[in-house]
C-alpha positions in Angstrom: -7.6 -0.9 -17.2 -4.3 -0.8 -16.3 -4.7 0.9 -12.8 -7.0 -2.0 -11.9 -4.7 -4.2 -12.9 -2.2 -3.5 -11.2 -4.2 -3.1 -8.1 -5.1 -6.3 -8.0 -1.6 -7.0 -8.2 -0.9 -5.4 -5.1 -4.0 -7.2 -3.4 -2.2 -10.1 -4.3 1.1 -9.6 -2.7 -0.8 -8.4 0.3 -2.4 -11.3 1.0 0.7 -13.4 -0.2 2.4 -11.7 2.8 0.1 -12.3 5.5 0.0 -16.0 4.1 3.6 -16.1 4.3 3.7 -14.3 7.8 1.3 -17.4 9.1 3.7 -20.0 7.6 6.5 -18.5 8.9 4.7 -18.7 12.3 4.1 -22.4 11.5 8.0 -23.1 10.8 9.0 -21.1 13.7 7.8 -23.9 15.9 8.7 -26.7 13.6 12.2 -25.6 12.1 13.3 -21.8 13.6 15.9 -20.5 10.9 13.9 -20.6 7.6 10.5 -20.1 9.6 12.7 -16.6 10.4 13.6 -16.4 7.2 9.9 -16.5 5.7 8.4 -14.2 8.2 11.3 -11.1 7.3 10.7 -11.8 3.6 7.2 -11.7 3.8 7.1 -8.3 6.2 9.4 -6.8 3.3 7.3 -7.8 0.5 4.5 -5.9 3.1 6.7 -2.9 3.6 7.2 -2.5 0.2 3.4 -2.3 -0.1 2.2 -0.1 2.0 5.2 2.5 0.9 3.2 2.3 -2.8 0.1 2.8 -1.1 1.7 5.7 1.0 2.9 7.2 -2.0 -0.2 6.7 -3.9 -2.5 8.9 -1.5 -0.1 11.2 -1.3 -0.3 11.9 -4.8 -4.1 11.9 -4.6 -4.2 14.0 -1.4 -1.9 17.0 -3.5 -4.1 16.5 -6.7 -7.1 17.0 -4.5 -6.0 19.9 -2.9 -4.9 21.6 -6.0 -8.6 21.6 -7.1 -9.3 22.4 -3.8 -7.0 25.5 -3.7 -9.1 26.3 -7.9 -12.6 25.9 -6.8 -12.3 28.1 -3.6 -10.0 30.9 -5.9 -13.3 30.6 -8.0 -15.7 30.4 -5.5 -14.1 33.4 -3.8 -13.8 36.1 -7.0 -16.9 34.6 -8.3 -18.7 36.3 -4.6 -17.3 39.1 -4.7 
């Protein structure tokens, strides 16, 4: 429950960041400094994302390969 929970948390500040990327685009033309100022806050709260989501698969890519590494150990002794 928790796990969905907080991935729908991080959908959320996903798309608040490309919302806040367009904005920014929008000020840029109307007033430059705080449409600046939007765009690099909302490419950090992206960054900081995408390095959960990095970290995430990486633990599920060494989990997986752990029972990877078992089930051929097994496979292997159980052939022979």
């Amino acid at each position: 429950m928790l796990k969905n929970l907080l991935g729908v948390l991080e959908a959320a500040v996903v798309f608040g960041g490309l919302a806040g990327l367009v904005t920014g685009m929008y000020l840029l033309a109307t007033s430059p400094l705080p449409g600046v100022v939007v765009m690099l806050a909302s490419m950090a709260m992206l960054v900081s994302s995408v390095k959960k989501l990095g970290e995430a698969q990486e633990e599920r890519h060494e989990s997986d390969g752990g029972r990877e590494r078992s089930s051929r150990s097994r496979a292997g002794s159980s052939e022979k």
